[in-house]
C-alpha positions in Angstrom: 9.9 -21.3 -5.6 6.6 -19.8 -6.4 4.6 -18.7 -3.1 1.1 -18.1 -4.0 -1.3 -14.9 -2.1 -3.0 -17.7 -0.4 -0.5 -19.5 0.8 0.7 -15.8 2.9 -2.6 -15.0 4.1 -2.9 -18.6 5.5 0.5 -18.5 7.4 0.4 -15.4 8.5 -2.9 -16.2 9.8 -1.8 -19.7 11.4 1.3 -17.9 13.1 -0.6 -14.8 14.8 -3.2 -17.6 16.0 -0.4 -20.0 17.5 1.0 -16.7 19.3 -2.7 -15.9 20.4 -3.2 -19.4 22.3 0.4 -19.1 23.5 -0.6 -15.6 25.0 -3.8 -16.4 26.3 -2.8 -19.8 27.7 -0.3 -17.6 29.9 -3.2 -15.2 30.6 -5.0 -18.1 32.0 -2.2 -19.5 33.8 -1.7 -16.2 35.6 -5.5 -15.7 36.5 -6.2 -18.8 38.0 -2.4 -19.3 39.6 -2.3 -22.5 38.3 0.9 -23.8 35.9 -0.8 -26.8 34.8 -4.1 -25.7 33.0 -4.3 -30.3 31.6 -2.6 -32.9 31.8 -1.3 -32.2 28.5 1.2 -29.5 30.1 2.7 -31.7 32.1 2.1 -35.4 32.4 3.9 -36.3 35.1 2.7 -33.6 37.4 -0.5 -34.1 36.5 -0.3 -37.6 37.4 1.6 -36.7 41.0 -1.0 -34.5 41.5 -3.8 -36.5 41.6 -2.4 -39.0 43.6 -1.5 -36.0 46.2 -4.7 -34.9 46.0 -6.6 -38.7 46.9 -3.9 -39.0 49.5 -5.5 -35.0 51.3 -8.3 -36.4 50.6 -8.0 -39.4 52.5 -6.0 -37.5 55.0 -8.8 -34.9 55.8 -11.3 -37.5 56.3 -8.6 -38.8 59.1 -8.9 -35.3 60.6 -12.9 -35.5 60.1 -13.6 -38.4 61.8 -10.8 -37.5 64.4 -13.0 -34.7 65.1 -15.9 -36.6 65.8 -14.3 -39.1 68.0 -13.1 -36.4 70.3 -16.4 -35.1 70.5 -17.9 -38.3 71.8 -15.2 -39.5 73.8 -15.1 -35.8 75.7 -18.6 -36.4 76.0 -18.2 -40.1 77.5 -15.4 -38.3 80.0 -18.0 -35.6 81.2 -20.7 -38.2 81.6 -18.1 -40.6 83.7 -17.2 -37.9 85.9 -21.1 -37.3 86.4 -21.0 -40.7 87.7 -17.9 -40.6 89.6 -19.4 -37.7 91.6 -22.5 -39.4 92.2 -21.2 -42.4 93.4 -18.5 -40.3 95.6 -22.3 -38.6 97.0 -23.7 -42.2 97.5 -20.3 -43.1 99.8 -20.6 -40.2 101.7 -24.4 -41.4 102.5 -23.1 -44.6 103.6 -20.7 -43.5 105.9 -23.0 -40.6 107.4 -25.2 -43.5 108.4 -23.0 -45.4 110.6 -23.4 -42.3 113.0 -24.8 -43.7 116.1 -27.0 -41.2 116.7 -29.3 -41.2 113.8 -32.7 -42.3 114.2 -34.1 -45.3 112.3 -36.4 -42.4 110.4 -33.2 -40.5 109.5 -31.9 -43.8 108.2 -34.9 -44.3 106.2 -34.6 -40.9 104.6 -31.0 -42.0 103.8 -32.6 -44.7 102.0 -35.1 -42.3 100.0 -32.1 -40.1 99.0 -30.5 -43.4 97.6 -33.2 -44.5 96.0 -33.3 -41.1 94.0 -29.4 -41.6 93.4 -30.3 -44.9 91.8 -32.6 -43.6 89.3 -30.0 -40.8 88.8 -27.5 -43.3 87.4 -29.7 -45.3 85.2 -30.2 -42.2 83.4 -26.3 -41.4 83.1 -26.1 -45.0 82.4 -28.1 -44.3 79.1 -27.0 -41.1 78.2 -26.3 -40.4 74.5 -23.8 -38.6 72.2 -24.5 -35.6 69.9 -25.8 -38.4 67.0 -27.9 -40.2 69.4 -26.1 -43.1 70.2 -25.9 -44.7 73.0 -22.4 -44.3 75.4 -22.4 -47.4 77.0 -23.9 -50.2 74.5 -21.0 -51.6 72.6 -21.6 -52.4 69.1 -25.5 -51.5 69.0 -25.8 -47.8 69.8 -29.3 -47.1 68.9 -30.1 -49.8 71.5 -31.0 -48.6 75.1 -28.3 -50.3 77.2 -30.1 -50.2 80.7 -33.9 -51.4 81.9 -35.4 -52.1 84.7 -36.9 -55.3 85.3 -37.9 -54.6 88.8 -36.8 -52.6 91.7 -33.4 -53.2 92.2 -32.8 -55.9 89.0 -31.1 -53.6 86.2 -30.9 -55.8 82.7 -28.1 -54.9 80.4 -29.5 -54.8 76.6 -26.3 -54.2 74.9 -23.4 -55.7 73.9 -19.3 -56.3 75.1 -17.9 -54.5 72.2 -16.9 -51.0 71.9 -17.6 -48.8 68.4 -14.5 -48.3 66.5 -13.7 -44.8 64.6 -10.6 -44.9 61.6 -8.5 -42.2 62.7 -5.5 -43.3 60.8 -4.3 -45.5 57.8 -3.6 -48.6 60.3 -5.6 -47.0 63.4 -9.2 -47.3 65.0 -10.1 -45.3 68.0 -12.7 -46.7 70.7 -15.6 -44.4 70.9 -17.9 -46.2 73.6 -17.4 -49.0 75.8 -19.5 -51.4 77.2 -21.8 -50.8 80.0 -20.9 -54.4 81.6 -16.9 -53.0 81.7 -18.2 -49.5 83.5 -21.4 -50.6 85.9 -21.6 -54.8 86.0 -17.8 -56.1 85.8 -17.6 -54.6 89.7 -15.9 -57.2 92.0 -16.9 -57.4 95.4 -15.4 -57.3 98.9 -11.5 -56.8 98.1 -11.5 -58.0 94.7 -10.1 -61.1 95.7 -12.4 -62.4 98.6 -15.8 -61.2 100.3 -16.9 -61.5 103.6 -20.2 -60.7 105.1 -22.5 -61.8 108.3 -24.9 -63.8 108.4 -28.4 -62.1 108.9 -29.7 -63.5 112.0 -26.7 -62.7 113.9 -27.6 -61.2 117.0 -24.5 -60.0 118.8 -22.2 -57.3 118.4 -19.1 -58.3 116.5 -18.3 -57.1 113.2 -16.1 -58.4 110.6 -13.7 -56.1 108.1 -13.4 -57.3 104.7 -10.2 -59.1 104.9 -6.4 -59.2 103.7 -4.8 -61.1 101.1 -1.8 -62.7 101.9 -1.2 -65.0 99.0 -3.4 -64.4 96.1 -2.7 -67.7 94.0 -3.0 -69.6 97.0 -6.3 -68.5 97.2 -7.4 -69.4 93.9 -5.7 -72.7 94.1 -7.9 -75.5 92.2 -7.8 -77.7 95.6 -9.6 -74.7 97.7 -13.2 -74.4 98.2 -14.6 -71.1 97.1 -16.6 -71.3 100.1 -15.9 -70.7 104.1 -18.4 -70.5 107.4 -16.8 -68.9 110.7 -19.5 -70.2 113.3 -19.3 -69.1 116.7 -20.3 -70.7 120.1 -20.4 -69.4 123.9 -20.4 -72.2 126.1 -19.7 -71.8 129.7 -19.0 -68.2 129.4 -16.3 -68.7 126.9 -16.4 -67.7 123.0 -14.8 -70.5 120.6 -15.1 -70.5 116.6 -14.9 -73.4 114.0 -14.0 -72.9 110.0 -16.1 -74.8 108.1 -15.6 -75.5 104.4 -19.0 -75.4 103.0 -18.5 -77.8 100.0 -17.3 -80.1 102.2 -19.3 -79.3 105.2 -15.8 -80.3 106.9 -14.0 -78.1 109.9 -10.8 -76.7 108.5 -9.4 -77.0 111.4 -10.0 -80.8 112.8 -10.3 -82.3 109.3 -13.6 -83.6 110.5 -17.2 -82.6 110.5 -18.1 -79.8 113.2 -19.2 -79.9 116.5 -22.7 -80.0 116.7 -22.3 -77.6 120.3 -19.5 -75.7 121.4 -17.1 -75.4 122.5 -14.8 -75.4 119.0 -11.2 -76.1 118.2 -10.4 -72.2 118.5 -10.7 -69.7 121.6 -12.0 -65.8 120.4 -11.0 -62.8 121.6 -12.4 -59.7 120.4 -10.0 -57.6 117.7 -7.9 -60.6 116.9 -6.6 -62.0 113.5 -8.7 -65.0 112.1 -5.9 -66.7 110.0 -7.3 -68.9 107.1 -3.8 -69.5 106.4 -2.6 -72.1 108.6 0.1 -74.5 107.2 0.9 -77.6 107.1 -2.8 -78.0 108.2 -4.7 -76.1 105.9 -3.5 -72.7 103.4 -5.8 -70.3 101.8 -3.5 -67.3 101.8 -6.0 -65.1 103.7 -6.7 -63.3 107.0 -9.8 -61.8 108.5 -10.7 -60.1 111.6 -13.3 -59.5 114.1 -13.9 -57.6 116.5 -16.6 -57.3 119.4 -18.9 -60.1 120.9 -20.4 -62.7 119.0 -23.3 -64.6 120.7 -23.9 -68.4 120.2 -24.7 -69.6 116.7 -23.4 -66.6 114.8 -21.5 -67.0 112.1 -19.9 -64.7 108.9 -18.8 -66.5 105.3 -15.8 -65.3 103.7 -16.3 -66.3 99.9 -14.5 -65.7 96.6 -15.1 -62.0 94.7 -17.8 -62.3 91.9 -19.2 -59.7 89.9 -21.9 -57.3 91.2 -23.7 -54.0 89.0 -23.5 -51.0 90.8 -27.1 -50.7 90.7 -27.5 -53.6 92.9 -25.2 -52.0 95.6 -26.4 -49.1 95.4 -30.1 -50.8 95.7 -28.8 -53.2 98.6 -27.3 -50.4 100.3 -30.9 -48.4 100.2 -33.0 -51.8 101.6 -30.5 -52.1 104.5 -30.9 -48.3 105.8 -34.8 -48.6 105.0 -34.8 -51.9 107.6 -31.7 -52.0 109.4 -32.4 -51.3 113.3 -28.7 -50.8 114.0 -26.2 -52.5 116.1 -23.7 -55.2 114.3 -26.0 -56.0 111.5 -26.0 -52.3 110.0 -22.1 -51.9 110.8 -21.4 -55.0 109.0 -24.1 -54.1 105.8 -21.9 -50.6 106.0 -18.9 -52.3 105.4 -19.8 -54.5 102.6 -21.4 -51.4 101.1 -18.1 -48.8 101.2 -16.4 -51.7 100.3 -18.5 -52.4 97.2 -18.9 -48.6 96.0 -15.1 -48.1 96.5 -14.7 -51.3 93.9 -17.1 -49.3 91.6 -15.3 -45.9 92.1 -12.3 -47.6 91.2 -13.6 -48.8 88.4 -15.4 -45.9 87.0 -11.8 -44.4 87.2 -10.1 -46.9 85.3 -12.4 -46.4 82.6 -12.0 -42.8 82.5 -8.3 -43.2 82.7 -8.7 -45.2 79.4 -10.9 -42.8 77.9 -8.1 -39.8 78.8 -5.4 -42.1 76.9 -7.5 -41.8 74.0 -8.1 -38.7 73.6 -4.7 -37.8 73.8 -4.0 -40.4 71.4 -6.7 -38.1 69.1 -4.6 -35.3 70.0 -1.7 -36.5 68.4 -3.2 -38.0 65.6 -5.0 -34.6 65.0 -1.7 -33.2 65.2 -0.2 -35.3 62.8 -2.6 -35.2 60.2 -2.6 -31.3 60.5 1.3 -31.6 59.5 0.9 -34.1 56.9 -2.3 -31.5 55.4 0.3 -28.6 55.2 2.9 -31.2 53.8 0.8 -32.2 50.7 -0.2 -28.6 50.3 3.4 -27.5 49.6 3.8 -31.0 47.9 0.4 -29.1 45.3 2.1 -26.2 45.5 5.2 -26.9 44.3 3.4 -28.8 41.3 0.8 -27.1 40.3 1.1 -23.1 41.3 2.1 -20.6 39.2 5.3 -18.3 39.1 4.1 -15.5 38.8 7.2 -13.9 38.2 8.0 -16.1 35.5 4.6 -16.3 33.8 4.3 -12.2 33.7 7.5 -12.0 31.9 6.3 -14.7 29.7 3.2 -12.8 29.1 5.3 -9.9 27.8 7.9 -11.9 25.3 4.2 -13.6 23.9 2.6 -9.9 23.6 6.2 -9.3 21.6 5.5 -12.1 20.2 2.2 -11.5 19.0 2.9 -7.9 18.2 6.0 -9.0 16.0 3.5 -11.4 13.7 1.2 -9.1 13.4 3.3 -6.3 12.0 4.8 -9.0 9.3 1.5 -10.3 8.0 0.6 -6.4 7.4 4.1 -5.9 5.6 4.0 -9.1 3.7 0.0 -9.0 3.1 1.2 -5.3 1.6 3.3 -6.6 -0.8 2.9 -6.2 -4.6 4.2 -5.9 -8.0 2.2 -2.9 -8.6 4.4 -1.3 -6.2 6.9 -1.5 -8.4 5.7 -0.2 -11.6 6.1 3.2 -12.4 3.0 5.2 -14.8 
């Protein structure tokens, strides 16, 4: 076979050049500690690897937004325990002004420091996060959740939902709530029942807010929501009457009431009121009341509804700033610590809720810090380098290299004029 000068200066070339890109490709593979330089090098990594590389992706946006839902939520638990010491401030003013020796002036300082209370927890009530969005506005957090209409008369302007971060492939974690669920939703009296006097009593008993015997009884369809206690003295003697005020009937005859006392029931002073008297009539309730009621005084027990904090707090300022004393300031007192305890307990709840969740971010960061370092050795083990294997490589294509280079020179060098002698 006949092998033509050309023909061994173009393989010799095309062999030195395949060792060249064999030696530089393990240069580059050792400078950049990467084993797969394209896909061509390995298809199926390459392939694995990208999809590792969406899924930390995807995963460190997890861990981004987890971030930021932590950050607002801590901020929602600062601004909640704000509150809850304000309100705890506004309690302490209610019960410093059942002392019997302060002034109607002190009282109506009271009232100022209220007042400035009030203001202070519209403001918390609108507080923002780091990006400006409203805490306690549900869905619409550019939207200023609290105005207000006139003194006392707070308007809610947001919504009942609560903004929802993705924290997790299947998980979204609340990041606000709804003002209505922290400041409105309050129930008053004892969550089940409210009682109160009426305001032109004029003697000296007082009413506590009640006991709850049998909750569903209460609620039953076939009860009123609606009761009067009216009191008479006749002759010296104190009687009561229970009227049903849809009905306008006594609970305890059946009939309408007396227009004058004496009524069905005697009185005596610190004694249980029982509006749970069976077979006759069964609310599954008690109240009692204590001191002495004068003629034509009367106190309602109704159901609970809902009343915003504002109001209370606003209700609470209006009957220090008027209140004279006596029975009719005891008895707004009552209803008032009874109200702001509702709220405290609220506030609480909601903040108990907002604790669960941040733990619940905890974890969550937690986890997606593991499954980070997991698809980082998962990249590692498809893509890095060995080193120790690639510099050993570099030598044998160096070798390599060197070996088809000294050939080409030999063969190149070959002749028949070598062989002839002069």
């Amino acid at each position: 076979m006949r092998i033509s000068t050309t023909t061994i200066y173009d393989t010799g070339i095309a062999t030195m050049q395949q060792q060249t890109e064999k030696l530089m490709q393990v240069q580059q593979q050792i400078s950049t500690g990467r084993r797969i330089l394209t896909p061509a090098d390995d298809p199926v990594a390459a392939a694995r690897i990208l999809e590792v590389n969406q899924s930390q992706s995807i995963n460190q946006q997890y861990i981004s937004n987890s971030g930021a839902a932590s950050d607002s939520l801590s901020l929602e638990e600062s601004t909640l325990g704000s509150i809850t010491q304000l309100l705890q401030s506004v309690r302490d003013v209610a019960v410093n002004a059942g002392d019997a020796t302060l002034t109607q002036s002190d009282r109506a300082s009271l009232a100022t420091q209220l007042r400035g209370s009030y203001q202070q927890l519209l403001g918390l009530a609108n507080s923002t996060d780091a990006g400006g969005q409203y805490l306690f506005s549900g869905y619409h957090g550019g939207t200023r959740p609290y105005s207000e209409a006139s003194p006392g008369n707070v308007v809610y302007g947001g919504d009942q939902g609560q903004r929802l971060i993705q924290v997790g492939a299947s998980r979204q974690i609340a990041v606000s709530d709804s003002g209505s669920d922290v400041f409105q939703r309050i129930r008053t009296g004892n969550g089940t029942f409210a009682t109160q006097a009426a305001a032109g009593n004029g003697g000296s008993a007082v009413i506590d807010p009640g006991t709850v015997l049998d909750a569903q009884t209460w609620k039953a369809a076939a009860n009123s929501t609606g009761y009067t206690i009216k009191f008479g003295v006749s002759g010296g003697v104190t009687t009561y009457d229970i009227i049903d005020k849809d009905s306008g009937k006594s609970l305890l005859t059946g009939a309408a009431p007396a227009a004058s006392p004496p009524y069905p029931r005697s009185y005596s002073s610190g004694s249980n009121i029982d509006l749970s008297q069976p077979p006759a009539f069964d609310l599954g309730l008690r109240v009692s009341i204590a001191g002495a009621p004068k003629d034509n005084d009367s106190f309602s027990v109704t159901a609970s509804k809902n009343q915003d904090v504002f109001k209370t707090i606003d209700d609470l300022a209006n009957l220090l700033q008027t209140s004279a004393g006596g029975a009719q300031l005891t008895n707004g007192l009552t209803v008032a610590q009874g109200n702001l305890d509702n709220a405290l307990e609220n506030i609480l709840t909601v903040r108990a809720s907002v604790g669960a969740r941040m733990k619940e971010l905890d974890t969550a960061k937690s986890t997606g810090d593991d499954r980070a370092l997991q698809y980082s050795d998962t990249l590692s083990r498809l893509q890095d380098v060995d080193y120790a294997k690639a510099a050993s490589e570099l030598t044998q294509q160096q070798v390599n290299l060197q070996a088809a280079q000294k050939s080409f020179t030999m063969v190149s060098g070959l002749s028949l004029f070598n062989y002839l002698t002069p």
